[in-house]
N, C-alpha and C positions, 0 to 999 in steps of 0.2 A: 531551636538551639538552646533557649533557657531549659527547655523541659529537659532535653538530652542530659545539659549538665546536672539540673537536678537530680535528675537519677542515678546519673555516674558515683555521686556525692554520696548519695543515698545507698547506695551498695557498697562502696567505700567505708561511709560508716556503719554497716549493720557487720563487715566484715570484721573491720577493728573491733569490735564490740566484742565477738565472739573471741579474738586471740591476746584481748588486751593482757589478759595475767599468762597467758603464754608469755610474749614476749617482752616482759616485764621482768620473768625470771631466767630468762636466758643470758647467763653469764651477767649480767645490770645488780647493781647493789639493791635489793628489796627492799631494803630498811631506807633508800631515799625513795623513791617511787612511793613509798606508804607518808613519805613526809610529803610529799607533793601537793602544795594548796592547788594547783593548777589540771584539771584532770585532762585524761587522755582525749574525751573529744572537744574540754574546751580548748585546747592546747592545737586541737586540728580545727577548730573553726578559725582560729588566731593564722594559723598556716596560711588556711583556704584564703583569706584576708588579703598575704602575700605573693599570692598569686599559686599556690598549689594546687593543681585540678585532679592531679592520679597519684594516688598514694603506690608507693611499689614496697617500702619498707617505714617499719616505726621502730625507736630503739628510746627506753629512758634510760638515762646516765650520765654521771657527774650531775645531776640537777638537773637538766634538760630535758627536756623530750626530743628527738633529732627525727624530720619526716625526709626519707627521699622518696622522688616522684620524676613526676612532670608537670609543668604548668600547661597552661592552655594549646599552645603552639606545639608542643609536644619538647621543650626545652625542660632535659634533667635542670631539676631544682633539687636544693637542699637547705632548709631550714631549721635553725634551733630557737626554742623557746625556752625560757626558765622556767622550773617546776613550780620553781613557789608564788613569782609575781606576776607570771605572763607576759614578760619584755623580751619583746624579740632579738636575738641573743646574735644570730648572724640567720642570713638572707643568700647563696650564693646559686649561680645559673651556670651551667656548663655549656658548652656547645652548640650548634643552631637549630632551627626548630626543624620538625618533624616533614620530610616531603608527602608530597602527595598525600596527606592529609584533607 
């Protein structure tokens, strides 16, 4: 199970890697994303922290980095972090977890 999530993680972040200035400049003010002390994957290990296990979207703005996902159970998660300090900004869980899983 550890190994599965590690690689889930691991594909998760090679993914992000690849579209990070993609979705950075989509409609997101650029000039904050560049002030960002916080980068895009420290910003998702701070997530993974809070429990996010599948990244489905990543957006920076207003100073945030904003991850939706799922956590482990397969419950939408949505977390915001601050760009510049790394404090977790809000934490929120929708709905119940994933059947048959």
């Amino acid at each position: 199970m550890n190994e599965l999530l590690r690689s889930t993680l691991l594909a998760a972040l090679l993914m992000l890697a690849g579209t990070g200035p993609a979705l950075a400049g989509k409609g997101d003010d650029e000039r904050a994303v560049a002030e960002f002390e916080v980068t895009e994957t420290q910003a998702l290990e701070i997530a993974k922290a809070q429990g996010l296990a599948k990244v489905r979207e990543v957006k920076a703005r207003r100073g945030v980095w904003k991850f939706e996902g799922a956590d482990a159970d397969g419950v939408v998660i949505e977390i915001e972090i601050n760009g510049v300090t790394g404090e977790v900004v809000k934490v929120e869980r929708y709905g119940m977890p994933a059947q048959g899983n």
